[in-house]
DSSP file (Angstrom, degrees, kcal/mol; ACC not computed):
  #  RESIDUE AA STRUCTURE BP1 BP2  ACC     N-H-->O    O-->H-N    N-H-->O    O-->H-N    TCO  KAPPA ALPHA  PHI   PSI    X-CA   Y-CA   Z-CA
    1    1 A X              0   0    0      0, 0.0     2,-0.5     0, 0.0     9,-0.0   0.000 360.0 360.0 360.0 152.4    0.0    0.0    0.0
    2    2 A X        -     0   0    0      2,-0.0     2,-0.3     0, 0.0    68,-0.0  -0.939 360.0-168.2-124.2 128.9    1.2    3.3   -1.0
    3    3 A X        -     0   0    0     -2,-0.5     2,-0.2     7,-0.0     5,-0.1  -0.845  28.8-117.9-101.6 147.2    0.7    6.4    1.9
    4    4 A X    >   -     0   0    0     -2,-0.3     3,-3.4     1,-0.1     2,-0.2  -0.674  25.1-105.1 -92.1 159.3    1.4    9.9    0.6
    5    5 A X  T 3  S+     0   0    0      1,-0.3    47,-1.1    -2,-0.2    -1,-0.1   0.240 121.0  67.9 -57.8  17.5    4.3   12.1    2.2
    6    6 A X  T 3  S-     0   0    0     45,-0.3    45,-0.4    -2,-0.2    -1,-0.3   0.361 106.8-138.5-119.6  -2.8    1.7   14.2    4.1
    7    7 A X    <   +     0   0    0     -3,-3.4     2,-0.4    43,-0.3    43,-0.2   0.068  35.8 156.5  77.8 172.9    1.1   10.6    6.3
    8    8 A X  E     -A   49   0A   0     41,-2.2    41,-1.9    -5,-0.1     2,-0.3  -0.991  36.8 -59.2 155.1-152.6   -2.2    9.4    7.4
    9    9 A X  E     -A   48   0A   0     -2,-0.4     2,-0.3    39,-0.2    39,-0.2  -0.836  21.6-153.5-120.1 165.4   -3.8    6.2    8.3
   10   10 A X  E     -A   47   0A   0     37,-5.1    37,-2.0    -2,-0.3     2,-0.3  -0.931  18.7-148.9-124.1 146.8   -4.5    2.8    6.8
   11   11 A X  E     -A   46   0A   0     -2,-0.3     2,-0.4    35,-0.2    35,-0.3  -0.995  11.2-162.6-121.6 111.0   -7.6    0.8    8.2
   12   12 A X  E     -A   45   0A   0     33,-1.8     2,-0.7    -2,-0.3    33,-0.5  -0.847  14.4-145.8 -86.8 113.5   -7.7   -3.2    8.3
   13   13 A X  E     -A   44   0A   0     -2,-0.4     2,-0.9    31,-0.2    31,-0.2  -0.593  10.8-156.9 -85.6 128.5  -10.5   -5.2    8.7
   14   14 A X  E     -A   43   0A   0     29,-2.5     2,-1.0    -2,-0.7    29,-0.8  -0.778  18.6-171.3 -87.3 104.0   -9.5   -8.3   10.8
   15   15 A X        +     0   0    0     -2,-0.9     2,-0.3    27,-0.2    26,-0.1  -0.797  21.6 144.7 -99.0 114.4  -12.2  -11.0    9.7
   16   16 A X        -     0   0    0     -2,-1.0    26,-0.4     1,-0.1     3,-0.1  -0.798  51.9 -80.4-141.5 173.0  -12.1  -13.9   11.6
   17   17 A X        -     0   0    0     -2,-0.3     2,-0.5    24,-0.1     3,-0.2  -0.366  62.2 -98.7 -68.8 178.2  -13.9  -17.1   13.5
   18   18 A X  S    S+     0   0    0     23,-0.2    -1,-0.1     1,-0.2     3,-0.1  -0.615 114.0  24.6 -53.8 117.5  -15.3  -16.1   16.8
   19   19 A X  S    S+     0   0    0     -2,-0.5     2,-0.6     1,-0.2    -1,-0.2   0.401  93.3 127.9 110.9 -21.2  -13.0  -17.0   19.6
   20   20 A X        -     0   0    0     -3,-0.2    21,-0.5     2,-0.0     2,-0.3  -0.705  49.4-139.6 -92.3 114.9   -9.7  -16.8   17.1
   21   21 A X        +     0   0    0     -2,-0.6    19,-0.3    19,-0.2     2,-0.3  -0.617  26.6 165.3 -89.8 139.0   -6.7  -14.6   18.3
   22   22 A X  B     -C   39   0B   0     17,-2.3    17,-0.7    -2,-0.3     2,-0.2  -0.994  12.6-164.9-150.6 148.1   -4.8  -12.5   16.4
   23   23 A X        -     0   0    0     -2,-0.3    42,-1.4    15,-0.2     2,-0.3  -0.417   9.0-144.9-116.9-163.1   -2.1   -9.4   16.9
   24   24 A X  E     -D   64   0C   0     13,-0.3     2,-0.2    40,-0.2    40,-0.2  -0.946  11.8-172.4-160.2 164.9   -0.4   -6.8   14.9
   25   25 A X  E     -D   63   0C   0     38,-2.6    38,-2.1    -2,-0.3     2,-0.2  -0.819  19.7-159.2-174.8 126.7    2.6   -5.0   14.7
   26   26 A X        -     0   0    0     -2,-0.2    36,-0.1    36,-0.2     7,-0.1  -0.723   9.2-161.2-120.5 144.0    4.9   -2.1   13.2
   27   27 A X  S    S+     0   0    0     -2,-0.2     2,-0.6     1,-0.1     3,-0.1   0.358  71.6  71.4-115.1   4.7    8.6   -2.3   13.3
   28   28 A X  S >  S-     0   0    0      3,-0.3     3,-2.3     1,-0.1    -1,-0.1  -0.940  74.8-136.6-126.6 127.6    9.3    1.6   12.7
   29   29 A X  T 3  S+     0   0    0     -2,-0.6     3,-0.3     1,-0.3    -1,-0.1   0.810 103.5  66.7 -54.6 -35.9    8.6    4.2   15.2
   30   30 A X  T 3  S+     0   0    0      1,-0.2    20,-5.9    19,-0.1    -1,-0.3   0.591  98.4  56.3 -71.9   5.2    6.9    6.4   12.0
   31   31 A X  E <  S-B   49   0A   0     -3,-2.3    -3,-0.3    18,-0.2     2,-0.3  -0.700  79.8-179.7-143.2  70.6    4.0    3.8   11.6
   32   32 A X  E     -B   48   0A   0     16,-1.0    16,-2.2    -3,-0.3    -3,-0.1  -0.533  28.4-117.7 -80.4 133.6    2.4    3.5   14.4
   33   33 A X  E     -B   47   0A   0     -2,-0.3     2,-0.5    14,-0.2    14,-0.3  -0.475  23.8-163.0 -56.2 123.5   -1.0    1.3   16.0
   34   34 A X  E     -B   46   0A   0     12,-1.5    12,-0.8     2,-0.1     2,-0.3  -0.987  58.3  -7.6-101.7 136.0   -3.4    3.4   17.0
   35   35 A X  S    S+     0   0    0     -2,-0.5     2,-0.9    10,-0.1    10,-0.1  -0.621 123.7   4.0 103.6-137.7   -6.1    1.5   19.6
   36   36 A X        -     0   0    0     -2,-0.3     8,-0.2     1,-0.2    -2,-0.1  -0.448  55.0-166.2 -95.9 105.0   -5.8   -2.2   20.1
   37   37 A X  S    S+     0   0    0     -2,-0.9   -13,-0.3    -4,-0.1     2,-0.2   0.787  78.3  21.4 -69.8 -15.8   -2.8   -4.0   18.4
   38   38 A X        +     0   0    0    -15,-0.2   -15,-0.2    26,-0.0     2,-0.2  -0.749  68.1 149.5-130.2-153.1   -4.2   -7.5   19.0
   39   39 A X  B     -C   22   0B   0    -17,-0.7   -17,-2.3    -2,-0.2     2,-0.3  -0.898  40.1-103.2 151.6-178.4   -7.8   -9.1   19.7
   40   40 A X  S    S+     0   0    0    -19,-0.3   -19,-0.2    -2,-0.2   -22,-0.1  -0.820  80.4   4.8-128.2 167.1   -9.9  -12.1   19.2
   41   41 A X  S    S-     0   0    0    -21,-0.5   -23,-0.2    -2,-0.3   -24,-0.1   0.190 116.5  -7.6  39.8 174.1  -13.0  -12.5   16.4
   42   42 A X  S    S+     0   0    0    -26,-0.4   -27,-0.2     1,-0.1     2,-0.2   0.095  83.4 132.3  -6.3 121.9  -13.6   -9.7   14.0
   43   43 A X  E     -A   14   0A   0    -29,-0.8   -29,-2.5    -4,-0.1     2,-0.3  -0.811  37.3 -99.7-150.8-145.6  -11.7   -6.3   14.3
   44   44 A X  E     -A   13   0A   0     -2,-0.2     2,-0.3   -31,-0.2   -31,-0.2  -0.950   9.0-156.0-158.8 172.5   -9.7   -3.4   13.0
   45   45 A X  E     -A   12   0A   0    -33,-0.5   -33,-1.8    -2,-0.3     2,-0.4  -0.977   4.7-170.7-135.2  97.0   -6.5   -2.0   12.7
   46   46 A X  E     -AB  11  34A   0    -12,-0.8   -12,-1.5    -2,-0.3     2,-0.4  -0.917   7.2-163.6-114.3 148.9   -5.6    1.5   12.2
   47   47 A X  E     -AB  10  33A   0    -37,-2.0   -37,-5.1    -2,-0.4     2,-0.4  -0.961   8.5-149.6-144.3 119.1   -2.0    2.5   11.4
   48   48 A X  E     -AB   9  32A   0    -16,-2.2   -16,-1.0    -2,-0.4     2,-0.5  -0.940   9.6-167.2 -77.9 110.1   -0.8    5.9   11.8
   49   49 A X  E     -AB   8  31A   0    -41,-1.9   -41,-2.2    -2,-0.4   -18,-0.2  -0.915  12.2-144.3-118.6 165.9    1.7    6.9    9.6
   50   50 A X        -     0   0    0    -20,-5.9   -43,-0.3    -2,-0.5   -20,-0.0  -0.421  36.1 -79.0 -97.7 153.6    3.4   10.0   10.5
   51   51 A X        -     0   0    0    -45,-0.4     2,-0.6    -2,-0.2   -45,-0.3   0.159  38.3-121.8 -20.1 163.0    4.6   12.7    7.5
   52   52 A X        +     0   0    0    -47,-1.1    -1,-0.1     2,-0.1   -45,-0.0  -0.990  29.2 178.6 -98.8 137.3    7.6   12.1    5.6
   53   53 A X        +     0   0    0     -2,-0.6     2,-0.1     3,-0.0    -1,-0.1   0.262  63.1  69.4-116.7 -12.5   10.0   15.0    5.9
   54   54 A X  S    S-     0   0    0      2,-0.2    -2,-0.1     1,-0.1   -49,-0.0  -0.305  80.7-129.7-110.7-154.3   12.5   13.7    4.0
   55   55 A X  S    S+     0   0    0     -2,-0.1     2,-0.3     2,-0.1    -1,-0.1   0.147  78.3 106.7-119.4  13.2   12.4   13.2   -0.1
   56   56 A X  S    S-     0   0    0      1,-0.1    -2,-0.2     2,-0.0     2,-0.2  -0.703  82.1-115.6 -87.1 156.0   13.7    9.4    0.4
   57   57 A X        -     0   0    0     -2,-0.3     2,-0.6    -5,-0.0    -1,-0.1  -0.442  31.5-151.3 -81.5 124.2   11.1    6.8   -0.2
   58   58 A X        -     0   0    0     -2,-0.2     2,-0.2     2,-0.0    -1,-0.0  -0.849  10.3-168.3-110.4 119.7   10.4    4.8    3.4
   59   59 A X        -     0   0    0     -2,-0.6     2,-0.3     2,-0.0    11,-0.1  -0.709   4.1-175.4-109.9 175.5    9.2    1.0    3.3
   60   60 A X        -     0   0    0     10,-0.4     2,-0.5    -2,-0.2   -34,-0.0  -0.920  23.9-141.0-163.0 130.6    7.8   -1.0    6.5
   61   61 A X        -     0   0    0     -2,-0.3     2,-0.4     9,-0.1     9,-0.2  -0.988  31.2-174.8 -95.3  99.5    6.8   -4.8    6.7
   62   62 A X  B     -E   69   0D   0      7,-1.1     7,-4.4    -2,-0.5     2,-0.4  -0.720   9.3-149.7-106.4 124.0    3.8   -4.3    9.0
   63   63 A X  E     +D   25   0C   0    -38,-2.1   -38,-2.6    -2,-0.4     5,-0.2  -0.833  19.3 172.1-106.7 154.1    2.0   -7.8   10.2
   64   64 A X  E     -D   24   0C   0     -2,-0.4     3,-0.2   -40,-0.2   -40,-0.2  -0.452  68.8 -13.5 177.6 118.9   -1.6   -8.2   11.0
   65   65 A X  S    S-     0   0    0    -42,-1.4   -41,-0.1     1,-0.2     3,-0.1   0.547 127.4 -53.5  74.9  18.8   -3.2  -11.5   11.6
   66   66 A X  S    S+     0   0    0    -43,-0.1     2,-0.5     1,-0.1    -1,-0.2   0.340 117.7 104.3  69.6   3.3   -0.6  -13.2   10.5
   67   67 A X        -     0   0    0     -3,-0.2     2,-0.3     0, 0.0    -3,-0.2  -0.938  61.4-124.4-129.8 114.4   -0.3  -11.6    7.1
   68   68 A X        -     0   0    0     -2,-0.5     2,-0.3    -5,-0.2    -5,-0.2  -0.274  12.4-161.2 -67.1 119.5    2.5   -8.7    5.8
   69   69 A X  B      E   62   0D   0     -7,-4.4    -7,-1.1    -2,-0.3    -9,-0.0  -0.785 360.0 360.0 -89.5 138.1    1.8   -5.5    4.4
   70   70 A X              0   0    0     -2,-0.3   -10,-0.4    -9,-0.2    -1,-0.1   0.184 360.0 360.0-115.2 360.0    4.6   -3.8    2.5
């Protein structure tokens, strides 16, 4: 997924069984969770990411549910 340099968030639907746990997770302080990084059944995900300031291009392997987001 592509964010533009001015930042902003990305929204994930978790779809899942009832009862079935799953977390999330950012490995760079500029792409941050906001609310609840794991849960069980059906949820969401929001990822902050914050402006870019510089004019190099920044990438991030972001899990959620078990699955990687470039």
């Amino acid at each position: 997924m592509e964010i533009a340099d001015s930042g902003g968030n990305v929204v994930v639907q978790v779809i899942t069984s009832p009862g079935c746990a799953w977390t999330a997770s950012s490995p760079v302080s500029w792409a941050l969770l906001q609310g609840a990084a794991s849960g069980s059944g059906t949820g969401t995900v929001v990822l902050n990411v914050s402006p870019n300031a510089s004019t190099a291009a920044r990438n991030a392997l972001v899990t959620v549910a078990g699955q990687v987001f470039s």
